[in-house]
N, CA, C, O and CB atoms as a CASP TS submission, in Angstrom:
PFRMAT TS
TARGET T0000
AUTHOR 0000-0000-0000
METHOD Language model
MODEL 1
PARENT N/A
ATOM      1  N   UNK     1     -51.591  91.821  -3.042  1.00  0.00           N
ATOM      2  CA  UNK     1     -52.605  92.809  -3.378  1.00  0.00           C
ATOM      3  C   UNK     1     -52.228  93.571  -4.643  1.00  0.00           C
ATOM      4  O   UNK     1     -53.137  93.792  -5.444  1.00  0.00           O
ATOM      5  CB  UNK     1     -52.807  93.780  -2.217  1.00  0.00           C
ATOM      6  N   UNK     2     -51.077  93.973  -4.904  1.00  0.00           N
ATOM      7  CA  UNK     2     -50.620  94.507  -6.412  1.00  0.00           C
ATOM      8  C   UNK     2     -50.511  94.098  -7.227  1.00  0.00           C
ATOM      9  O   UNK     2     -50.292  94.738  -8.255  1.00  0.00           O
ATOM     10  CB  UNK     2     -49.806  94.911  -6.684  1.00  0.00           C
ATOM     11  N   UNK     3     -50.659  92.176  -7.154  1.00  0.00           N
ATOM     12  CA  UNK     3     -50.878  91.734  -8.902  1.00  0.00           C
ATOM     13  C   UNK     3     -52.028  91.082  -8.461  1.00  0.00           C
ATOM     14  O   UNK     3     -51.995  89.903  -8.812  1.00  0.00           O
ATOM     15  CB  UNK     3     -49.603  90.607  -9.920  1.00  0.00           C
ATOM     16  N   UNK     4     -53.109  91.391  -7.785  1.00  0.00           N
ATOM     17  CA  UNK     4     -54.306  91.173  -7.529  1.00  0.00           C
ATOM     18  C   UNK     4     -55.102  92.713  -8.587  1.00  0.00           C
ATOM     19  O   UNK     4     -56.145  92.819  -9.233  1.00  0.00           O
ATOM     20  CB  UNK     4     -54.461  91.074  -5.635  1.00  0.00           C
ATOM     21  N   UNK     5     -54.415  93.280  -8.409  1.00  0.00           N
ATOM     22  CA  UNK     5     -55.941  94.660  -8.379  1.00  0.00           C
ATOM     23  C   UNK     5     -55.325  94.828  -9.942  1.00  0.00           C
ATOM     24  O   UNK     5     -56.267  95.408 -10.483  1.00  0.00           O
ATOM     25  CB  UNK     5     -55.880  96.733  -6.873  1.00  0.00           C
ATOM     26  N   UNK     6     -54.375  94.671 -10.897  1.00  0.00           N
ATOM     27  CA  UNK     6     -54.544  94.995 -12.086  1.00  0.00           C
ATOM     28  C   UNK     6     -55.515  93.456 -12.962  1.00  0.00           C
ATOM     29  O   UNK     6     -56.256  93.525 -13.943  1.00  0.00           O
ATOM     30  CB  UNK     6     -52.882  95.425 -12.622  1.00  0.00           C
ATOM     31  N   UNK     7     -55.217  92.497 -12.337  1.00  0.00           N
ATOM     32  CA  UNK     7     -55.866  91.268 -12.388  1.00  0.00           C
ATOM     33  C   UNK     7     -57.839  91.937 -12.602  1.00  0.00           C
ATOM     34  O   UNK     7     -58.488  91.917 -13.648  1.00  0.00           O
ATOM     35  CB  UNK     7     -55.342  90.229 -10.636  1.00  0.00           C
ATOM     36  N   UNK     8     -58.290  92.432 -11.263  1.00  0.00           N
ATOM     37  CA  UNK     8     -60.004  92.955 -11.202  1.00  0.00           C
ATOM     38  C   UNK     8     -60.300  93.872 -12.056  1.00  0.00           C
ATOM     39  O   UNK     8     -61.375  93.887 -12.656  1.00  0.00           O
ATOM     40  CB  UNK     8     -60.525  93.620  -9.879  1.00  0.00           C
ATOM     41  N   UNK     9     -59.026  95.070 -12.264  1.00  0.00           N
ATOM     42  CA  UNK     9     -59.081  95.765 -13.084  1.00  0.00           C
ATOM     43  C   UNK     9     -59.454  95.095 -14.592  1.00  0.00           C
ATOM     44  O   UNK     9     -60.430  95.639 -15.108  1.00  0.00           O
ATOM     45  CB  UNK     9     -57.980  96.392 -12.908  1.00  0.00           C
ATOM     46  N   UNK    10     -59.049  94.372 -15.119  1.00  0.00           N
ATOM     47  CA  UNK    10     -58.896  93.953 -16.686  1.00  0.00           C
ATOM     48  C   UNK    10     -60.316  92.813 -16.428  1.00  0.00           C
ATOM     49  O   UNK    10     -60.693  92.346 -17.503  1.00  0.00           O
ATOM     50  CB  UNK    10     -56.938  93.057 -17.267  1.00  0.00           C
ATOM     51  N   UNK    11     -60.848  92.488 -15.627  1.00  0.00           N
ATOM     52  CA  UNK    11     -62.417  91.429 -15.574  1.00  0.00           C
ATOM     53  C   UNK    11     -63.319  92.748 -15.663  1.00  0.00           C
ATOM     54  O   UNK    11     -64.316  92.901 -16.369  1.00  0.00           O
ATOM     55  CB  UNK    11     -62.835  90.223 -13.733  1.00  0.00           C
ATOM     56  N   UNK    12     -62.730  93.673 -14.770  1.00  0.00           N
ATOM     57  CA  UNK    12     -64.076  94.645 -14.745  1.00  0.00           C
ATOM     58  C   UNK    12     -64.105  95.588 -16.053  1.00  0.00           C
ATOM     59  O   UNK    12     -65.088  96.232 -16.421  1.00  0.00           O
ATOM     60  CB  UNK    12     -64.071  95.714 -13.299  1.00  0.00           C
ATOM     61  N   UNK    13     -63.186  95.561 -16.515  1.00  0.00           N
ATOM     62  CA  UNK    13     -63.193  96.311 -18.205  1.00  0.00           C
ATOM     63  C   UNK    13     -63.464  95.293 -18.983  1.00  0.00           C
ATOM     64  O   UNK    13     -63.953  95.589 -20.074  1.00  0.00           O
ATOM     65  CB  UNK    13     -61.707  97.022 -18.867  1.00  0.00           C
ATOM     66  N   UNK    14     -63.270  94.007 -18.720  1.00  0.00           N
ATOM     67  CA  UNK    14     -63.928  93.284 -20.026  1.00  0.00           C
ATOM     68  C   UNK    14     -65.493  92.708 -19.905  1.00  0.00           C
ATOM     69  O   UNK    14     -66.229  92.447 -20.856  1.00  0.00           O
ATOM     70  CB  UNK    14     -62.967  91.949 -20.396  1.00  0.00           C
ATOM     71  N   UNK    15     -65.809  92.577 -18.472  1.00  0.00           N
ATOM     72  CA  UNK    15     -67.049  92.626 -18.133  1.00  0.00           C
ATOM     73  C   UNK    15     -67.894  93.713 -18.552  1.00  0.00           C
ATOM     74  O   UNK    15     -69.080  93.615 -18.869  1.00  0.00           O
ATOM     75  CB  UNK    15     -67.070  92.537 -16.952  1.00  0.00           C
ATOM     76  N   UNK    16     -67.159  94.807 -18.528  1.00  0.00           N
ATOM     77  CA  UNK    16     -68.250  95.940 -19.276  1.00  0.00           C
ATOM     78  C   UNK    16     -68.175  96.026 -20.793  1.00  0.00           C
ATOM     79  O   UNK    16     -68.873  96.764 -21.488  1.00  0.00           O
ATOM     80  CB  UNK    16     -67.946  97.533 -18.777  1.00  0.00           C
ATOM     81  N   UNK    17     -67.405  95.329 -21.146  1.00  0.00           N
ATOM     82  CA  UNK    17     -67.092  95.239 -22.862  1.00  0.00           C
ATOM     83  C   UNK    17     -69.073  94.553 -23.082  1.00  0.00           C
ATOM     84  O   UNK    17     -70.077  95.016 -23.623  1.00  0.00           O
ATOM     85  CB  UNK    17     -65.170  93.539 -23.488  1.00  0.00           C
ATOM     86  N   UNK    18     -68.718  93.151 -22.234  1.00  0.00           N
ATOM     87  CA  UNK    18     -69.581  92.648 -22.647  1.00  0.00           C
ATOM     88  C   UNK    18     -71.292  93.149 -21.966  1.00  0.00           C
ATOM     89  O   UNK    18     -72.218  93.395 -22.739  1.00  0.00           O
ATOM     90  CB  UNK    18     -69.066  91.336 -22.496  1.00  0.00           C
ATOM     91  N   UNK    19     -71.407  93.209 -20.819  1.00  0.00           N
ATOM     92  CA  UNK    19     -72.280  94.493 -20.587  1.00  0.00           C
ATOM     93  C   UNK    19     -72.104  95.084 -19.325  1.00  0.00           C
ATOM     94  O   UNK    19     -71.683  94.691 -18.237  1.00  0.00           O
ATOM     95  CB  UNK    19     -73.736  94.236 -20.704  1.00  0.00           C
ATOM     96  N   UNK    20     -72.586  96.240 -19.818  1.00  0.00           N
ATOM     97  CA  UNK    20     -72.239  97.546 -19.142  1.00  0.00           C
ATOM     98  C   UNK    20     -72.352  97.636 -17.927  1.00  0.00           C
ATOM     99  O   UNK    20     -73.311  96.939 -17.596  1.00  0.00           O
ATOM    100  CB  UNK    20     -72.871  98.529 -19.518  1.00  0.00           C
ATOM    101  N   UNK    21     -71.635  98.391 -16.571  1.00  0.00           N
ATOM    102  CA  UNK    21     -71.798  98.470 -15.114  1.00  0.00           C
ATOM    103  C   UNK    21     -72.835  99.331 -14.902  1.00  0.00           C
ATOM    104  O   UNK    21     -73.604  98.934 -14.027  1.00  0.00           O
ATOM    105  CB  UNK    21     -70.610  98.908 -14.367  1.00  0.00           C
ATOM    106  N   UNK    22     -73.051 100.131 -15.288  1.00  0.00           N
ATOM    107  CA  UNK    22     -74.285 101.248 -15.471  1.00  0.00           C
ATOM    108  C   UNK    22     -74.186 102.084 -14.495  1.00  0.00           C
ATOM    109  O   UNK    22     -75.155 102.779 -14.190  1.00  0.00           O
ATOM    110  CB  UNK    22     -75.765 100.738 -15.436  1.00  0.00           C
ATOM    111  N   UNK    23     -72.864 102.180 -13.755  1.00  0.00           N
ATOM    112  CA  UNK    23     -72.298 102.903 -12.992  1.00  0.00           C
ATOM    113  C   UNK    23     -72.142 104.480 -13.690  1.00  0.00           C
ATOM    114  O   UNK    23     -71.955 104.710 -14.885  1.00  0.00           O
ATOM    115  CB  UNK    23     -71.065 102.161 -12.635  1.00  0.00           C
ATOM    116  N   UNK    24     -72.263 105.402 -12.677  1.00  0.00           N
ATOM    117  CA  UNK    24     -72.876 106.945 -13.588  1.00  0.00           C
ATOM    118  C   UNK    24     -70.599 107.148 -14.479  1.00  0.00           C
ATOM    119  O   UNK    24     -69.414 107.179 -14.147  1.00  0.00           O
ATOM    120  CB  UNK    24     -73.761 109.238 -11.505  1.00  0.00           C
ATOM    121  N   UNK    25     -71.388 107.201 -15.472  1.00  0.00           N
ATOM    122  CA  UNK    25     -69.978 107.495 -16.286  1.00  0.00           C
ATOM    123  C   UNK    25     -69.488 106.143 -17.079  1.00  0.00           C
ATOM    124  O   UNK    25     -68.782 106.216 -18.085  1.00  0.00           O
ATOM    125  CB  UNK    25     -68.665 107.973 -15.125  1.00  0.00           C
ATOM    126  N   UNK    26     -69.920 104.951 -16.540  1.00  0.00           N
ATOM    127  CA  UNK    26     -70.000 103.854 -17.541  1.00  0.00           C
ATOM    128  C   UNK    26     -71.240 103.349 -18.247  1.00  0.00           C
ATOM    129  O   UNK    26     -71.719 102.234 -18.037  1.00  0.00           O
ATOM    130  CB  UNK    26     -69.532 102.813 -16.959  1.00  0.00           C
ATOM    131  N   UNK    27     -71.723 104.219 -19.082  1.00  0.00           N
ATOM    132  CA  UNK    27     -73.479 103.450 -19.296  1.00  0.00           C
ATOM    133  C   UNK    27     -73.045 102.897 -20.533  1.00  0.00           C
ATOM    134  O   UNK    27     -73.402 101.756 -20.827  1.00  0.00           O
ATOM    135  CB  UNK    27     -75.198 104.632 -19.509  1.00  0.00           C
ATOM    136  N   UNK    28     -72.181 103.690 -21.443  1.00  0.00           N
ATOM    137  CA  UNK    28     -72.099 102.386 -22.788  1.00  0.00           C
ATOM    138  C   UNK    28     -70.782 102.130 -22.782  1.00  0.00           C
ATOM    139  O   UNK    28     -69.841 102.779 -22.324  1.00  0.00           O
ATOM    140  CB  UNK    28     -72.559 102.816 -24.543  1.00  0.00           C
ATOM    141  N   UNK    29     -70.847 100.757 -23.538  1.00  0.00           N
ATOM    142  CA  UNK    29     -69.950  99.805 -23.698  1.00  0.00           C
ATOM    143  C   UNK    29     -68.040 100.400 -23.793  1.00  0.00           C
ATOM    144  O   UNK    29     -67.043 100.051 -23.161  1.00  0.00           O
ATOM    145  CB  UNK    29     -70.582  99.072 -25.109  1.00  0.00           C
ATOM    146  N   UNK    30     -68.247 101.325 -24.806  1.00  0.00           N
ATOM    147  CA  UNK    30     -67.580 102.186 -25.419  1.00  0.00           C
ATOM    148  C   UNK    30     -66.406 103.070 -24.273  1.00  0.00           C
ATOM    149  O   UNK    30     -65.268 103.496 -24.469  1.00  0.00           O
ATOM    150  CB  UNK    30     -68.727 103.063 -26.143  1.00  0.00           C
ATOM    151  N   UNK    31     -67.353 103.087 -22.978  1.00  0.00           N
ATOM    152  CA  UNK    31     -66.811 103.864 -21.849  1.00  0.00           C
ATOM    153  C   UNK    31     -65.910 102.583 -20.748  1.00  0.00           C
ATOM    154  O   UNK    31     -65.900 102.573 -19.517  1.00  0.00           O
ATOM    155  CB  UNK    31     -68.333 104.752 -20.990  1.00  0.00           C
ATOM    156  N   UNK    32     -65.191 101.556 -21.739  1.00  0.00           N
ATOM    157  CA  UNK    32     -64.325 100.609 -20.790  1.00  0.00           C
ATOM    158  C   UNK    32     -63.065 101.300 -20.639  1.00  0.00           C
ATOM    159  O   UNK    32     -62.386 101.046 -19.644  1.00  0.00           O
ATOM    160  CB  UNK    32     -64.049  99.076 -21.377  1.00  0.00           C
ATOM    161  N   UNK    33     -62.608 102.249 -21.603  1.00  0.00           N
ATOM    162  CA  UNK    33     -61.456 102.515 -21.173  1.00  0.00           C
ATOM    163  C   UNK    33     -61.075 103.550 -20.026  1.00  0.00           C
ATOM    164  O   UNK    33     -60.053 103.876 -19.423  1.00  0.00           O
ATOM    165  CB  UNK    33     -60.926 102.781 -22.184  1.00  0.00           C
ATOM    166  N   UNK    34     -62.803 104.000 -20.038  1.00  0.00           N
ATOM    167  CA  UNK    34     -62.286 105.339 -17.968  1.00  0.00           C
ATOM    168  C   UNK    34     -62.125 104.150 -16.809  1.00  0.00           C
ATOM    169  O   UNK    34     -62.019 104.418 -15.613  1.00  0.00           O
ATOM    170  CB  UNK    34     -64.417 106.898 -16.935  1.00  0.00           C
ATOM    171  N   UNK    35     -62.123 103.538 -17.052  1.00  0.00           N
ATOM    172  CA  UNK    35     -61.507 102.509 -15.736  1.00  0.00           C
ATOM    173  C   UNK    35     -59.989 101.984 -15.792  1.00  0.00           C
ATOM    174  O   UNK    35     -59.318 101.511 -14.874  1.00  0.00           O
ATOM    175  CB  UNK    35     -62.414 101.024 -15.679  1.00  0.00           C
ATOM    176  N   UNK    36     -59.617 102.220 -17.239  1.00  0.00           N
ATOM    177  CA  UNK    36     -58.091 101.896 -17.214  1.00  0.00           C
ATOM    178  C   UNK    36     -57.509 103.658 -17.116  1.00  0.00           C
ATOM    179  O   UNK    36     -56.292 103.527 -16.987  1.00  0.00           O
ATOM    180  CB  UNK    36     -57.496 100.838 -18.930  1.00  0.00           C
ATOM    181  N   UNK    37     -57.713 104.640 -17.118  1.00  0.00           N
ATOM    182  CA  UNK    37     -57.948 105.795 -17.179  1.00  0.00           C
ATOM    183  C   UNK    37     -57.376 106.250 -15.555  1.00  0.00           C
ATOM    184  O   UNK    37     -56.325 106.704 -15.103  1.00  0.00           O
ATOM    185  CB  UNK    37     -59.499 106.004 -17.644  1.00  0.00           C
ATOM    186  N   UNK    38     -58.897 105.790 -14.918  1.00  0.00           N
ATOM    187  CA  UNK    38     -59.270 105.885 -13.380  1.00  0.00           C
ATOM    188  C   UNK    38     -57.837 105.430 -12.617  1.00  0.00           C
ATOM    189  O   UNK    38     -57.179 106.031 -11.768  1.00  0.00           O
ATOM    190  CB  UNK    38     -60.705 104.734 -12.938  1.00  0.00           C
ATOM    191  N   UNK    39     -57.631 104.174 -13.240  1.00  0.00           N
ATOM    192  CA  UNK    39     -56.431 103.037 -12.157  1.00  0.00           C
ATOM    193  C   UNK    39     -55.144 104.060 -12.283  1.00  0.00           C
ATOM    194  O   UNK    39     -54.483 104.532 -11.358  1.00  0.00           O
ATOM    195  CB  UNK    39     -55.885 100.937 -13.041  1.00  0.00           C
ATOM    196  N   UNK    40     -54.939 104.314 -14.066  1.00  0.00           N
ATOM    197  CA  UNK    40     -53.410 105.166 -14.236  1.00  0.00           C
ATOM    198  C   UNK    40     -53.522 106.269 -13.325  1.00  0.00           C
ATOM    199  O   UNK    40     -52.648 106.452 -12.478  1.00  0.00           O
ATOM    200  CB  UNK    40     -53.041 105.854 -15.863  1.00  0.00           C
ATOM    201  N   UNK    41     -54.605 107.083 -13.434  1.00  0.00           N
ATOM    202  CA  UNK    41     -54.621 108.639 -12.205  1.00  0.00           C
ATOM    203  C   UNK    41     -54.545 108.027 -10.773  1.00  0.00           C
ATOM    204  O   UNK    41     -54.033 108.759  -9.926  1.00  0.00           O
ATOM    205  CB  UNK    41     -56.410 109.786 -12.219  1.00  0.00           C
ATOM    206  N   UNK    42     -54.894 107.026 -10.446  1.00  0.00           N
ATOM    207  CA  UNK    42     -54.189 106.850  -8.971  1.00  0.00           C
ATOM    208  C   UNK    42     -53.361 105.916  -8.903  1.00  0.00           C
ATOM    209  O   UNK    42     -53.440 105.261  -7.864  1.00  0.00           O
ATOM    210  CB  UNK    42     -55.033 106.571  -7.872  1.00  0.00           C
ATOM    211  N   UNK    43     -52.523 105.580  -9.687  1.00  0.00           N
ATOM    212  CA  UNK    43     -51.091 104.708  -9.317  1.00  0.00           C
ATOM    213  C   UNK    43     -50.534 106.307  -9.592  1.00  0.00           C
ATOM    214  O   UNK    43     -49.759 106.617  -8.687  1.00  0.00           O
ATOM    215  CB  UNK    43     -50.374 102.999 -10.576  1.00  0.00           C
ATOM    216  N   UNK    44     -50.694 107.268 -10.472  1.00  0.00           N
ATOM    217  CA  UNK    44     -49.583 108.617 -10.199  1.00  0.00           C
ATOM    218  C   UNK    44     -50.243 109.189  -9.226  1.00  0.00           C
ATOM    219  O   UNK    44     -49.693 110.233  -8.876  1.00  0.00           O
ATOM    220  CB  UNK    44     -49.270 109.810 -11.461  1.00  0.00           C
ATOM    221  N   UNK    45     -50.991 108.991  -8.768  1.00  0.00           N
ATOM    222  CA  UNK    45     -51.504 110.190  -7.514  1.00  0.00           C
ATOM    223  C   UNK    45     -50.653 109.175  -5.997  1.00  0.00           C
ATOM    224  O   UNK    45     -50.481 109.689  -4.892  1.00  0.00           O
ATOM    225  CB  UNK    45     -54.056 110.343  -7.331  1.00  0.00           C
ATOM    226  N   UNK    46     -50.297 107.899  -6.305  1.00  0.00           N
ATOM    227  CA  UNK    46     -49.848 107.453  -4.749  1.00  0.00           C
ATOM    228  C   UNK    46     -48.775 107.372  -5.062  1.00  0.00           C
ATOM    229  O   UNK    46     -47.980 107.245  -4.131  1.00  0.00           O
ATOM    230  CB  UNK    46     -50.329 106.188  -3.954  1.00  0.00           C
ATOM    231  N   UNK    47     -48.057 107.410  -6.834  1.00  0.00           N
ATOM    232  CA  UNK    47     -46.071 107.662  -6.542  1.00  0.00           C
ATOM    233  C   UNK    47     -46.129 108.937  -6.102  1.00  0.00           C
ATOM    234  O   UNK    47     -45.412 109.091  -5.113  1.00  0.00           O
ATOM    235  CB  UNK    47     -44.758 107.634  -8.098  1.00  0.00           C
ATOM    236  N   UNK    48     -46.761 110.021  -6.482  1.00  0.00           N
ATOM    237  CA  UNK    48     -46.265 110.969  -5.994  1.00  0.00           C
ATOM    238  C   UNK    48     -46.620 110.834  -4.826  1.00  0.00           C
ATOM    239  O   UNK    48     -45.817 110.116  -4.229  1.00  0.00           O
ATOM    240  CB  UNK    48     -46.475 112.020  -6.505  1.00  0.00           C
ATOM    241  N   UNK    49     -47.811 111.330  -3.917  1.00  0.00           N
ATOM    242  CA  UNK    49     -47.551 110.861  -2.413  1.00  0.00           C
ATOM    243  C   UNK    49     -46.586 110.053  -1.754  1.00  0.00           C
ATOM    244  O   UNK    49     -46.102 110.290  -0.647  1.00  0.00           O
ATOM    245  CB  UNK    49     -48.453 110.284  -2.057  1.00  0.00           C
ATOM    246  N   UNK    50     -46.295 108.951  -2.592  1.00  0.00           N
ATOM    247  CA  UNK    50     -45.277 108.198  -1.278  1.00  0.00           C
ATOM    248  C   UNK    50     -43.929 109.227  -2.179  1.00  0.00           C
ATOM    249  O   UNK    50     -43.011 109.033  -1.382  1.00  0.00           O
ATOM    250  CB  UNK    50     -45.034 105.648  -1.246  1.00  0.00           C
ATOM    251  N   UNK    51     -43.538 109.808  -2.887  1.00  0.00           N
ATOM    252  CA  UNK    51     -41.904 110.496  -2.918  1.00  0.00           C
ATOM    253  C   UNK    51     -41.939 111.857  -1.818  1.00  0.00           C
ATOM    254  O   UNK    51     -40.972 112.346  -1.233  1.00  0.00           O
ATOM    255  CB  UNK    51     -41.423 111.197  -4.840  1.00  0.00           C
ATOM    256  N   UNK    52     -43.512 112.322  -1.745  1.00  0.00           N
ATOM    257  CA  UNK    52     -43.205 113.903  -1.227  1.00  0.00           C
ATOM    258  C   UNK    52     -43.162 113.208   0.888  1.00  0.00           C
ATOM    259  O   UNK    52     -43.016 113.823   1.943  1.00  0.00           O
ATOM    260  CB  UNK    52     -45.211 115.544  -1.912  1.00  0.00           C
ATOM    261  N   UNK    53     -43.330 112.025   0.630  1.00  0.00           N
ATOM    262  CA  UNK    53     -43.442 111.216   2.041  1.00  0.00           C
ATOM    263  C   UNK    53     -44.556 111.266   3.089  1.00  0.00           C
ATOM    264  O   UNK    53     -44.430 111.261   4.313  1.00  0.00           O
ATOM    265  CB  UNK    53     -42.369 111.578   2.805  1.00  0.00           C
ATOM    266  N   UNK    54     -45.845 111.323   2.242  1.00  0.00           N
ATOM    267  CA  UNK    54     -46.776 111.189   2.845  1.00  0.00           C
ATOM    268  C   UNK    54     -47.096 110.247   3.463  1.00  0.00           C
ATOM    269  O   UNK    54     -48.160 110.248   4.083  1.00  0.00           O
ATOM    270  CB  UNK    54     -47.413 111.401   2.368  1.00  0.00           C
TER
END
């Protein structure tokens, strides 16, 4: 599952290169990089959870 989801990650940013998800916050092309954005804020939002031992 962890070299699966950076794998969907990089189809679904280049899929919107070529057209857009029209998902609210991706309407133009231009907006591929809040999904590489999105992934970095929760790989640090679950190291920190798993150190404080959630």
């Amino acid at each position: 599952m962890t070299k699966i989801l950076p794998l969907v990650l990089i189809l679904m940013m280049a899929l919107h290169i070529m057209k857009p998800l029209g998902w609210p916050g991706l309407k133009k092309r231009g907006d591929f990089w809040k999904i590489a954005a999105g992934a970095i804020l929760a790989m640090f939002a679950l190291v920190l959870l798993g150190h404080a031992g959630y």
